[in-house]
C-alpha positions as CSV (number, residue, x, y, z in Angstrom):
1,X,115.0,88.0,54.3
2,X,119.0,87.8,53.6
3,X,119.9,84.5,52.4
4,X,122.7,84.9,55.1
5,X,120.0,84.9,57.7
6,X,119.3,80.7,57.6
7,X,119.7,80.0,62.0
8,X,115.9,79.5,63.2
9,X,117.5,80.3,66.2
10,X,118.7,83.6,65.6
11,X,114.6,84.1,64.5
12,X,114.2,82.8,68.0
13,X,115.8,85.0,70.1
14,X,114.5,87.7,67.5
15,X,110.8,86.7,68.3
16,X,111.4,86.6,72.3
17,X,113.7,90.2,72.2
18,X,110.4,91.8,70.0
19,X,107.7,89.7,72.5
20,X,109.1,90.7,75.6
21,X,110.0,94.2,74.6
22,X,113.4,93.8,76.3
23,X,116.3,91.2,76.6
24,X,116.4,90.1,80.0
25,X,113.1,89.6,79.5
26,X,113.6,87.5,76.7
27,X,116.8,85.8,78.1
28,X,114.1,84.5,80.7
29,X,111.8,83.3,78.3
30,X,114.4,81.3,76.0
31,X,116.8,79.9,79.2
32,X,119.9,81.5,78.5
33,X,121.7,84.8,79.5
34,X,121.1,88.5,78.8
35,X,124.7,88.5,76.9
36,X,123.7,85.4,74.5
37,X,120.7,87.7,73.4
38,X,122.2,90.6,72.9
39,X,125.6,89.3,70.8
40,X,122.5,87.3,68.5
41,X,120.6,90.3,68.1
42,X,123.4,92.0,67.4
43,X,124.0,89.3,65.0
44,X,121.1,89.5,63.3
45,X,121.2,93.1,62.4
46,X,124.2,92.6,60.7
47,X,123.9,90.1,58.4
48,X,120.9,92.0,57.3
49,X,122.3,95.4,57.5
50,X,119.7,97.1,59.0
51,X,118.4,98.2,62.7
52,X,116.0,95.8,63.9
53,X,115.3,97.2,67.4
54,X,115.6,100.9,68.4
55,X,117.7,100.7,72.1
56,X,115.2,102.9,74.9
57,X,115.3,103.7,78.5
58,X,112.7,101.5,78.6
59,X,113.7,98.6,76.4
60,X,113.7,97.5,73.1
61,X,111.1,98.7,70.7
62,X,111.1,97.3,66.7
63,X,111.8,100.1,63.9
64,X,109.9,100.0,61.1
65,X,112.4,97.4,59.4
66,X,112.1,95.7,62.4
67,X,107.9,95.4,62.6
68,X,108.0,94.0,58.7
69,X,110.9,91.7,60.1
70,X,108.2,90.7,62.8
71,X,105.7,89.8,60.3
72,X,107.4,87.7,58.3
73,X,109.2,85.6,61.0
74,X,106.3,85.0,62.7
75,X,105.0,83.2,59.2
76,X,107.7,81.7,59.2
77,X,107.4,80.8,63.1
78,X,103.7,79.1,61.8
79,X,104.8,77.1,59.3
80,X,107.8,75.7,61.5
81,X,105.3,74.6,64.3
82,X,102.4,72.9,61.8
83,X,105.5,70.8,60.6
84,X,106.4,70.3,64.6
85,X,102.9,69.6,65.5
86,X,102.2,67.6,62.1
87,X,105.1,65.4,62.7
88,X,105.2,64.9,66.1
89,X,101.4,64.0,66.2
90,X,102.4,60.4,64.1
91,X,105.0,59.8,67.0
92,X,103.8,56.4,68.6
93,X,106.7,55.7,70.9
94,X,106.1,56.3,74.6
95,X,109.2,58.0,74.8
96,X,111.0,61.4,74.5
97,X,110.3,64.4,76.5
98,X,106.6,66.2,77.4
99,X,107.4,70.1,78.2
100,X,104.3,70.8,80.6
101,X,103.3,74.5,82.4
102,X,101.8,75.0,85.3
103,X,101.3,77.9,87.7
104,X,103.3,77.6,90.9
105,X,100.9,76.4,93.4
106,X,100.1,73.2,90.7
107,X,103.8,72.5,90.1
108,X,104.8,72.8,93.4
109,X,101.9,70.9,95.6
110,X,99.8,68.6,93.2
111,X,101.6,67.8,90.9
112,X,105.2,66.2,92.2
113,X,103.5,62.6,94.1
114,X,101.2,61.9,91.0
115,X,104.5,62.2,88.6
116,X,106.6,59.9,90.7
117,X,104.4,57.9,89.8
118,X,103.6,58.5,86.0
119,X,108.0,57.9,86.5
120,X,107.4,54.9,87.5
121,X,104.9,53.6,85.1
122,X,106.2,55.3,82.5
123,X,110.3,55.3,82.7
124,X,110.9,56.5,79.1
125,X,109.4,59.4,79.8
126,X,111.0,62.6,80.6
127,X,108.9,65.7,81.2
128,X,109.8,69.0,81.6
129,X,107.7,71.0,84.0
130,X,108.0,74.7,83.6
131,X,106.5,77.1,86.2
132,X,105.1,80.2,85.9
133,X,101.5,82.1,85.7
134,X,102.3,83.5,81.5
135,X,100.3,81.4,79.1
136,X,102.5,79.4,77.2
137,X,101.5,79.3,73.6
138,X,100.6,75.7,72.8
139,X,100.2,76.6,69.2
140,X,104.2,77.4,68.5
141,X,104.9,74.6,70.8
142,X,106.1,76.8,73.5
143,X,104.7,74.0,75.6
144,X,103.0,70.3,75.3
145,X,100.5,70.1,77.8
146,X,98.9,73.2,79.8
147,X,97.4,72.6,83.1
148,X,94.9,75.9,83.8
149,X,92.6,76.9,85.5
150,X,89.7,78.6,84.5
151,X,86.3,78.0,83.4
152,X,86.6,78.7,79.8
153,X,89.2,77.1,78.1
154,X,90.5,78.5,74.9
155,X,88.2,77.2,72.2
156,X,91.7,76.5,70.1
157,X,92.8,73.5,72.5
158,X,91.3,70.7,73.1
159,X,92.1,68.3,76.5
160,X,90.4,67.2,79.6
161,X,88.6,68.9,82.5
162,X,89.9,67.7,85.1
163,X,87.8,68.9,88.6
164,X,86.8,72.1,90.3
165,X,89.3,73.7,92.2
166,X,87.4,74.4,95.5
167,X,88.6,77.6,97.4
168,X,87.8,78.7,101.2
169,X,89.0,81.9,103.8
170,X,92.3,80.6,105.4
171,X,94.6,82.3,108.4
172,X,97.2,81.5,110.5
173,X,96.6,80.6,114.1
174,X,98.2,83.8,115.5
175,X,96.6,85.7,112.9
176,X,92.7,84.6,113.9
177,X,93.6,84.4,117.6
178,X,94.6,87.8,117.6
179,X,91.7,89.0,115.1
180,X,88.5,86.9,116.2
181,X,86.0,88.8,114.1
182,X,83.6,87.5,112.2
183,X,82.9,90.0,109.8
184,X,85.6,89.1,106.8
185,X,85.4,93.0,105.7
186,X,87.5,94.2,109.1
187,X,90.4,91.9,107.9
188,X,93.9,92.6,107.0
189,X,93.8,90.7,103.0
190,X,96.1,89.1,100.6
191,X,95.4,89.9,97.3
192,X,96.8,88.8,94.1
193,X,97.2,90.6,90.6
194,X,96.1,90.1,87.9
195,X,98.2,86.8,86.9
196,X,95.3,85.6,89.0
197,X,92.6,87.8,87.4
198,X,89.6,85.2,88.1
199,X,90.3,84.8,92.0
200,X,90.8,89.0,92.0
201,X,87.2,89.5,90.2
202,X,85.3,86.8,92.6
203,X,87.3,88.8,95.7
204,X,85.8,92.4,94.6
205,X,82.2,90.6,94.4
206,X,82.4,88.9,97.6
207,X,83.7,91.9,99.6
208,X,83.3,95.0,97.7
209,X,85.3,98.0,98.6
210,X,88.4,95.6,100.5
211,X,91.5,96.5,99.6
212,X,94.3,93.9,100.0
213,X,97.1,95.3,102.4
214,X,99.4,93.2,100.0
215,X,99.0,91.8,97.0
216,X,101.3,88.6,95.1
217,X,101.1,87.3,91.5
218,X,101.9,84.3,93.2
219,X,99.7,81.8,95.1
220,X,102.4,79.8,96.5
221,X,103.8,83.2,97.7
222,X,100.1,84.2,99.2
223,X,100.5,80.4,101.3
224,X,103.3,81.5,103.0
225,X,102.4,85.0,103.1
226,X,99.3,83.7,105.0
227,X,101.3,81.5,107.0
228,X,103.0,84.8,108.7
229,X,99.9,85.9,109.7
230,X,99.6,89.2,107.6
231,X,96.1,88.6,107.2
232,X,93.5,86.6,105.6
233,X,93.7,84.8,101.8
234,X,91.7,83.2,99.4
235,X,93.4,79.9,99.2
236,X,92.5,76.4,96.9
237,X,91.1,74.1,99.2
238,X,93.4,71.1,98.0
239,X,96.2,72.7,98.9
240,X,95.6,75.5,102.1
241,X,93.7,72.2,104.2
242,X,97.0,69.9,104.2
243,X,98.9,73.2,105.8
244,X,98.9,72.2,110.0
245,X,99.3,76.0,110.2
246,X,96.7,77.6,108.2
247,X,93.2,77.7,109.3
248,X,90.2,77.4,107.6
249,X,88.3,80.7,108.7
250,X,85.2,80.5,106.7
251,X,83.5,78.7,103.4
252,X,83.1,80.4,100.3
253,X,80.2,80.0,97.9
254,X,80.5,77.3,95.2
255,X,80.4,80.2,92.5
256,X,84.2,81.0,93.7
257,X,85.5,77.0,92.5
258,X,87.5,77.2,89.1
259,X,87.8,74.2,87.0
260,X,91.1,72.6,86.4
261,X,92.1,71.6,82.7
262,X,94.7,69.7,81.5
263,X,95.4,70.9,77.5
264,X,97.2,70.4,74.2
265,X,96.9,71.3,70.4
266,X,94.8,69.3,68.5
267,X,97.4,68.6,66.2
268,X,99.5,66.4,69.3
269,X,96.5,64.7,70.9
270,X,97.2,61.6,69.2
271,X,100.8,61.5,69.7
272,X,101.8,58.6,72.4
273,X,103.6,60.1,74.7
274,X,101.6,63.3,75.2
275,X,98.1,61.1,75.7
276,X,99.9,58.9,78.1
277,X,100.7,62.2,80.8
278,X,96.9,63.4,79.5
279,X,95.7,59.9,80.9
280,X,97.4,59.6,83.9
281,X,97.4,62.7,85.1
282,X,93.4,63.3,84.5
283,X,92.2,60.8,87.1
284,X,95.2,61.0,89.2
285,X,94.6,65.2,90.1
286,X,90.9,64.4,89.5
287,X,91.4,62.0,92.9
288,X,93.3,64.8,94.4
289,X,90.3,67.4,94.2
290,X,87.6,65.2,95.3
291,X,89.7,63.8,98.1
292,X,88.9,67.5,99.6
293,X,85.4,67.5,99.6
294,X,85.2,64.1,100.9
């Protein structure tokens, strides 16, 4: 590596650029704009004098230079977060800033009340939601806290289970007045890809052969595709019953629930800040799910 070459975050926007196999795609990932990674990668290859990425129709793909640049950074990239994770783990204050992920339909309906309040009890405090169905990789502290859902949980993290996410058949009015059968195979379905590959698998079992008329990677964007009546949806329970206009249209067996998880790295489950939104947050959204079956 060129002594020149000492920005981590020129290695950065190196990783993302290689990860995402393009640079809007990697622009997206980091926060910033296409041009910012493009005049850095740029950068990059010259202070080492070599081509890092060869320039396709269909994105950016490493040379050889550029795969043996990719193995070394990503040591590199290792090292950097056990220091992180190392360091921050002895942090005692309850302060600073928590970066959490969530999929949509988490950020957008459970989660907002219960943070008001974690605000309130806990005003030095900042946390940074960031939305989105891609795993963020707790490991190289690409995130704090992941709340997932899923019944196995990487064997790497460690956290709390938090409840079942219960899910039911849901409609708009219009939707079932105008399509009163009973038998869910004659429906018009929303489907989702496989962002959602758990919900898509239970789906196929339950109806075999139904083929959604659209499909979303989205669940927020299968709510309000539901809501305009273009047919029926799998939707989570906690969510689809506080709707006034989506219908409940029929009860799904409890094989279909997926279990809720709120996770870190081991390495930051001791650090203050990050166990206080573990804490709160775990019987708070705990209270939300069983509210529904109540």
């Amino acid at each position: 590596m060129n002594a020149q070459l000492a920005n981590w975050d020129d290695l950065r926007i190196f990783l993302a650029v290689a990860r995402a196999g393009s640079l809007s795609g990697a622009a997206r990932r980091l926060g910033v704009n296409h041009s910012t990674v493009f005049r850095r990668i740029a950068g990059v290859e010259d202070t080492l004098g070599v081509r890092l990425f060869e320039r396709l129709p269909t994105g950016y793909a490493l040379t050889p230079a550029g795969e043996e640049t990719l193995r070394i950074v990503e040591s590199i990239e290792a090292e950097v977060a056990t220091l992180d994770r190392t360091i921050t783990g002895q942090d005692l204050r309850l302060s600073g800033t928590v970066r959490l992920t969530a999929v949509d339909m988490l950020a957008f309906w459970l989660l907002p009340d219960h943070l008001r309040a974690f605000r309130t009890a806990y005003p030095g405090i900042e946390v940074e939601i960031v939305v989105g169905n891609e795993a963020l990789n707790l490991s190289r502290r690409e995130t704090d806290i992941a709340l997932r859902i899923g019944n196995t949980p990487p064997e790497t993290l460690v956290g709390r289970r938090v409840g079942r996410l219960e899910f039911a058949v849901y409609g708009s009015p219009d939707y079932c007045a105008a399509h009163p059968s009973r038998d869910l195979a004659q429906h018009d379905w929303i489907g989702f890809d496989n962002a959602h590959a758990a919900l898509t698998r239970q789906l196929e079992a339950l109806l075999p052969g139904v083929r959604p008329t659209v499909r979303t990677n989205s669940v927020a964007c299968a709510v309000r595709l539901t809501k305009a009546g273009l047919g029926l949806a799998v939707l989570p329970c906690a969510i689809a019953d506080h709707k006034h206009d989506l219908t409940r249209v029929a009860a799904l067996p409890e094989t279909f629930g997926l279990d809720l998880w709120l996770l870190t790295h081991e390495d930051l489950r001791h650090t203050a800040r990050i166990r206080a939104v573990l804490e709160f947050l775990t019987p708070a959204l705990s209270a939300s799910l069983d509210a529904v079956r109540q």
